[in-house]
C-alpha positions in Angstrom: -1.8 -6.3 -0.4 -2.4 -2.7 0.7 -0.2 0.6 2.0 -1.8 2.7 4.5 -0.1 6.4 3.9 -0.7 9.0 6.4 -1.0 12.3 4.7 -1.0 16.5 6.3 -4.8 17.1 6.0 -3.9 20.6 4.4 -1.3 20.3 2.5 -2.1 16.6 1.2 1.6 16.0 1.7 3.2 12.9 3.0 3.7 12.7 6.7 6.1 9.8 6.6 3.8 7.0 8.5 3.1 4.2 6.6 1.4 0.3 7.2 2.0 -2.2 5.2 -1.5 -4.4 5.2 -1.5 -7.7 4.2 -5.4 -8.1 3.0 -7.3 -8.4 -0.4 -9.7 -6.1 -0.7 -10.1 -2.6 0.7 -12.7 -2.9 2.8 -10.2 -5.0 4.8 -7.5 -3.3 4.3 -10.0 -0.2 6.2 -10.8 -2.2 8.8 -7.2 -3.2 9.7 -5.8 0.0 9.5 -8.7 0.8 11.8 -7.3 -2.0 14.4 -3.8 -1.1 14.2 -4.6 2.9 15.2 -6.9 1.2 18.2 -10.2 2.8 16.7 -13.6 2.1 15.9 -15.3 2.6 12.4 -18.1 4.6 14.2 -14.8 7.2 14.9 -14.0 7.3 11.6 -15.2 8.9 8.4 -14.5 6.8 5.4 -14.4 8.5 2.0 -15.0 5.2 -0.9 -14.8 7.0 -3.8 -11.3 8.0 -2.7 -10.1 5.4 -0.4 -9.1 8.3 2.5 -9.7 7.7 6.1 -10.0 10.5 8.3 -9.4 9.5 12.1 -9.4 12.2 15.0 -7.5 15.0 12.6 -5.2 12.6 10.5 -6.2 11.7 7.2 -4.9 8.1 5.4 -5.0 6.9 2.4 -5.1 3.2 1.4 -3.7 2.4 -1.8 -2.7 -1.2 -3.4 0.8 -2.1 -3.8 2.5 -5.9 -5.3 3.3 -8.5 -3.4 7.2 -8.5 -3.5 8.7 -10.8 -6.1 12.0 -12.6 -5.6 14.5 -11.2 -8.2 15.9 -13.4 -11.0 19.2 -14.4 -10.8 21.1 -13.0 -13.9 22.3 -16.2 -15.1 18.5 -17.6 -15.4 17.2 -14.4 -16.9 20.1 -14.4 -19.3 20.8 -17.7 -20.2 19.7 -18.1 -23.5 21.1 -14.9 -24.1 24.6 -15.6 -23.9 25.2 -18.3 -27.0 23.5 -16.2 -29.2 25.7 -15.2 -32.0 24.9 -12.4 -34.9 27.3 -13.7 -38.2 
């Protein structure tokens, strides 16, 4: 799984536009963030080293985020916790 973050080409600050892309490799993850903004790879330039795609004046970057876990409920994480006694 893979965040596209839209950064200020300048200042390398966020711009607040984020995708969530559900691939597994980057190259994928590229190519869908390509879809989503309705452009081609040809209109693209494609840094590798850096995972950064810059598209008509806005520059992305793809990094790789967890798929989300459900959280524990407390009495399973805790359970053998609670009849532990220290004499």
């Amino acid at each position: 799984m893979f965040k596209a973050i839209e950064v200020d080409a300048a200042s390398r600050q966020r711009t607040g536009r984020e995708h969530a892309l559900d691939v597994q490799t980057r190259q994928e993850a590229i190519d869908e963030l390509l879809r989503r903004l309705g452009m081609a790879s040809s209109e693209a330039r494609v840094d590798p080293t850096r995972t950064v795609v810059e598209t008509a004046g806005h520059l992305w970057t793809i990094v790789a985020t967890r798929a989300a876990t459900p959280p524990e409920a407390s009495g399973v994480r805790r359970a053998g916790a609670k009849h532990k006694r220290v004499r």
